[in-house]
ZATI-172813 format. One line per field, with one value per residue (C-alpha): z, x, y; residue in three letters; residue number from 1. Coordinates in Angstrom, 3 decimals, decimal comma. Layout:
# ZATI-172813
w (Z / ...)
u (X / ...)
v (Y / ...)
res (Ala / ...)
n (NUM / ...)
This chain:
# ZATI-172813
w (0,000 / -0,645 / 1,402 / 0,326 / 0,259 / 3,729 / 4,852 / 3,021 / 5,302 / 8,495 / 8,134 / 7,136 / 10,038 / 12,175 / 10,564 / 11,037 / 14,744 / 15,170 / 13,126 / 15,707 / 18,293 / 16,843 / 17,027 / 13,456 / 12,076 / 9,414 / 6,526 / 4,670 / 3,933 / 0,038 / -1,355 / -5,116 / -8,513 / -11,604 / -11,239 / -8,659 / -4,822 / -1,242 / 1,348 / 3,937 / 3,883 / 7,365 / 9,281 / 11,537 / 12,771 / 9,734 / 7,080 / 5,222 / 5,164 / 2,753 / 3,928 / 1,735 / 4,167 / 3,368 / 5,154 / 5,259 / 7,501 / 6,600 / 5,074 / 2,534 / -0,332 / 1,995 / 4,100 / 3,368 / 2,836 / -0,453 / -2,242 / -2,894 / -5,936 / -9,671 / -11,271 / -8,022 / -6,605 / -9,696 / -9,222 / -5,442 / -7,178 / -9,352 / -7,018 / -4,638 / -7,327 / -7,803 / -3,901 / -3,607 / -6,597 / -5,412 / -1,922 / -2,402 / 1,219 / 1,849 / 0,716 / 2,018 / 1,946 / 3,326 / 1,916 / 4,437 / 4,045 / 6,835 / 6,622 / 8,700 / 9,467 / 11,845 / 12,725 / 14,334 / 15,446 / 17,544 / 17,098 / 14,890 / 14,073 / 12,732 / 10,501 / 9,657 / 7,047 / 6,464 / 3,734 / 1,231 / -1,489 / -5,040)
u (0,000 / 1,263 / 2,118 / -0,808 / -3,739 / -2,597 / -2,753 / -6,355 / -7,167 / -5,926 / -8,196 / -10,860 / -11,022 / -10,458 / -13,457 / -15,149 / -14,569 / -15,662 / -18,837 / -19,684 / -18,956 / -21,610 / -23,905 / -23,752 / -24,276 / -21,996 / -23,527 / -21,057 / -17,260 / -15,670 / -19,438 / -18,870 / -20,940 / -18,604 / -15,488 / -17,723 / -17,159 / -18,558 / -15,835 / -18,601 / -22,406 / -23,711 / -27,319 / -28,785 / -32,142 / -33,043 / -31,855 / -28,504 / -25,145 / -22,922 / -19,466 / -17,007 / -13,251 / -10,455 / -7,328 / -4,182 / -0,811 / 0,489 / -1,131 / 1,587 / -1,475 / -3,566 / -6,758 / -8,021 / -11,635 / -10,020 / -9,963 / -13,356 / -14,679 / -15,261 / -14,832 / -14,800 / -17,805 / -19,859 / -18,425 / -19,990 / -23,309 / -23,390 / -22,660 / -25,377 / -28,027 / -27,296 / -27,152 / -30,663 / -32,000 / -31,025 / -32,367 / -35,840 / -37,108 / -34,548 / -36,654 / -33,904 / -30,335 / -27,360 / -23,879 / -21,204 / -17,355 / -15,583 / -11,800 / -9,498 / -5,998 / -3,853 / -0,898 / 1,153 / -0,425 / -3,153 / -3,316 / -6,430 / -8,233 / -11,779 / -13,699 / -17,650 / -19,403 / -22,798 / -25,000 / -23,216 / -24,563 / -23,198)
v (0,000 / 3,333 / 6,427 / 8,670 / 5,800 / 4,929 / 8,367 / 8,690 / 5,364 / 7,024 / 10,203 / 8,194 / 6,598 / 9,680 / 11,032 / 7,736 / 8,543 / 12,157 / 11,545 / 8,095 / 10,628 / 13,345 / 10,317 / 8,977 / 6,013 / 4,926 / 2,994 / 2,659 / 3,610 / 3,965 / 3,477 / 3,512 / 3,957 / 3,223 / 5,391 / 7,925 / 7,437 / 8,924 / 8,291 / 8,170 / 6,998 / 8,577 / 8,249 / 10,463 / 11,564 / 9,167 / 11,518 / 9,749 / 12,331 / 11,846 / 13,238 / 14,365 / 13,345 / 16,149 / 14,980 / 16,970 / 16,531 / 19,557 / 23,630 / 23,152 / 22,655 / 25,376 / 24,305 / 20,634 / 21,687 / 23,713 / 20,478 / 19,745 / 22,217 / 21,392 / 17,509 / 16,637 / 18,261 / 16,991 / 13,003 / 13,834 / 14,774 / 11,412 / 9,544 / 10,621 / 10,858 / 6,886 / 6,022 / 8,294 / 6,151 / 2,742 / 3,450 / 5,758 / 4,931 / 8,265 / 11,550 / 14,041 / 13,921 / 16,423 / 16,606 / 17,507 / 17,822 / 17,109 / 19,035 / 16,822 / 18,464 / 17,052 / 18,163 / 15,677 / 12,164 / 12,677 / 16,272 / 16,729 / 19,620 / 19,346 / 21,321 / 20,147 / 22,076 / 20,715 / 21,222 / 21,763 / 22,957 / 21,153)
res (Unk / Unk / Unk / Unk / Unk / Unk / Unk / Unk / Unk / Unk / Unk / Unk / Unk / Unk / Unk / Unk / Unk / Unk / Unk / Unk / Unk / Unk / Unk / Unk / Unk / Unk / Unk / Unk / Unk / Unk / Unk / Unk / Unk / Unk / Unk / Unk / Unk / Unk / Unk / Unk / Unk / Unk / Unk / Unk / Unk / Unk / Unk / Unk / Unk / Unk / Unk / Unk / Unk / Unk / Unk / Unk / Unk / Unk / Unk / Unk / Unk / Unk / Unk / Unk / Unk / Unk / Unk / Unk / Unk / Unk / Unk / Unk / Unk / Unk / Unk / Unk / Unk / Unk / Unk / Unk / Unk / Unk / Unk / Unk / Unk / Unk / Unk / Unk / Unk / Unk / Unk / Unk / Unk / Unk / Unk / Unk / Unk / Unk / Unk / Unk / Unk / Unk / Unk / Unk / Unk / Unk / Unk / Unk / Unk / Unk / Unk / Unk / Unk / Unk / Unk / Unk / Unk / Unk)
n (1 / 2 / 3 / 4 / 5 / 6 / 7 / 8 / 9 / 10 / 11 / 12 / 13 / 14 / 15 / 16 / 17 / 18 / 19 / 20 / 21 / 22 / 23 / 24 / 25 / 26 / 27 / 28 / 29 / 30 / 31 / 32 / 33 / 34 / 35 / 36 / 37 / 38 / 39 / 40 / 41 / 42 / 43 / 44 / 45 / 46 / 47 / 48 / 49 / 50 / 51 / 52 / 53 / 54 / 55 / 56 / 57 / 58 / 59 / 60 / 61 / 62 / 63 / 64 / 65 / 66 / 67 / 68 / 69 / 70 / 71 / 72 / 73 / 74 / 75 / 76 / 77 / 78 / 79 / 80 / 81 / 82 / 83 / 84 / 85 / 86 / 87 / 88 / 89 / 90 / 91 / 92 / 93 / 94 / 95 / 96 / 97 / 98 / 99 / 100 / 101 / 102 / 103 / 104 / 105 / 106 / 107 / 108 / 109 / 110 / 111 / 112 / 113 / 114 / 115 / 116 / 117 / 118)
C-alpha cells in the first residue's frame, strides 16, 4: 500500500470517529458507482449524510476543505443521485465535508461544514 492511500485510510477513520462521536451512524465507507465514490455513507435523525473526508498533515497545499470544488464536486453529485435512486425509502439527503488536518499524530483539528450545497 502506498504512502498517500494509507494516509487517506488514516483520516478516514479519524473522521469515522468524530462523526460516531456526533452520534452517526456509518452505513457505509468507500461506497462507489462506476469510477464515482462517497468516502462516507452517514445516518442520523433518519436523514442519510454523505461526507465528503479532506485529510491533510500539513497547510503546505492550503486548508483541506479547499480540495473539494469542480470535477470533483460533480463526481460527489453522481454519485449521490445513484445512492438516492437505489435506496428511495430516503426523501432528504445532506452533503457535508468534513476538513481533517492534523498536525502531528493525535493532534487533529476538525472542521464540519454541512449542507453543502453542489
Amino acid at each position: 500500500m502506498d504512502y498517500n492511500t494509507e494516509l487517506g485510510r488514516g483520516g478516514e477513520q479519524l473522521a469515522v470517529d468524530w462523526l460516531t462521536g456526533k452520534g452517526y451512524t456509518i452505513l457505509h465507507r468507500n461506497w462507489r458507482y462506476r469510477q464515482f465514490e462517497i468516502d462516507i455513507v452517514a445516518l442520523k435523525n433518519e436523514m442519510p449524510h454523505f461526507v465528503e473526508v479532506k485529510y491533510r498533515s500539513s497547510q503546505q497545499y492550503g486548508y483541506p476543505e479547499a480540495g473539494v470544488q469542480g470535477k470533483k464536486k460533480s463526481a460527489i453529485f453522481r454519485a449521490v443521485n445513484e445512492f438516492m435512486f437505489r435506496h428511495p425509502a430516503y426523501r432528504d439527503f445532506r452533503v457535508d465535508i468534513l476538513s481533517i488536518y492534523e498536525k502531528k499524530k493525535g493532534d487533529a483539528e476538525y472542521f464540519f461544514i454541512e449542507d453543502v450545497y453542489l
